[in-house]
N, C-alpha and C positions, 0 to 999 in steps of 0.2 A: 504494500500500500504506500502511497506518497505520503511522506513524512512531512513536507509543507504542510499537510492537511491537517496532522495528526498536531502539530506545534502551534497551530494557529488558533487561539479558543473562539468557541462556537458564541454566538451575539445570540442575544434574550430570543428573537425568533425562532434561530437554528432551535436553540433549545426549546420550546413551545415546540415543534414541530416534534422532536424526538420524546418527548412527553405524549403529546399525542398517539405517537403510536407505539406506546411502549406497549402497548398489548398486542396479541397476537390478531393479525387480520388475515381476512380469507383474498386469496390472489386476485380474485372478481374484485374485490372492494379497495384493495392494492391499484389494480389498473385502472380503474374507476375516477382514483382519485387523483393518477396522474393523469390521466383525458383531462381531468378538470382544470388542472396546472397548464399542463399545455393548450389547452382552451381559451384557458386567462392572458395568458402572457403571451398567443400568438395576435389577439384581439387587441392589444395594448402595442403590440408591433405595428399592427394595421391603421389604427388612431394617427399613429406617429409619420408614419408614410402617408395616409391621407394627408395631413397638416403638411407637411417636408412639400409634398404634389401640389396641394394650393398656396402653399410661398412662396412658390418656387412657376409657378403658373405652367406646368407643365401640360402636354397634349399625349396621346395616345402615338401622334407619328413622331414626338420628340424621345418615348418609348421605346418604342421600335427602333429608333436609332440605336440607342444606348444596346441595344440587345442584338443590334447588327456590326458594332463596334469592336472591333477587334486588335486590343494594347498588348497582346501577347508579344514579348523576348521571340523574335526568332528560335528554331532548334541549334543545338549545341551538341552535337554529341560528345566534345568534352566533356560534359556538365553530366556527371554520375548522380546529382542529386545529394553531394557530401561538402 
């Protein structure tokens, strides 16, 4: 296990959260409740990206650019990835 993790103490939520499920939960109510996590916090991405899209007064074909843009590095095959 990563030892950063293990050294760095847990903030009053963390803890609330491990209090919480100090008991034993059935796998259904385990996935359940990260569905719901990741439900919260993908919707709170999406908020943020709307707002970012109307300050930013973007269009659908200013989109489509960004998604046809292509900043890639040339290949290298020197470059082992080390």
């Amino acid at each position: 296990m990563n030892n950063a993790l293990l050294d760095s103490p847990l903030n009053k939520h963390q803890l609330e959260l491990l209090k919480l499920f100090s008991r034993e939960l059935e796998e259904e109510d385990w996935l359940a409740i990260k569905r719901l996590i990741v439900q919260y916090l993908g919707e709170k991405i999406t908020v943020a990206a709307d707002k970012i899209w109307e300050e930013k007064q973007w269009t659908n074909e200013d989109m489509q650019a960004l998604l046809e843009d292509h900043k890639r590095l040339p290949y290298d095959p020197k470059n082992k990835g080390t």
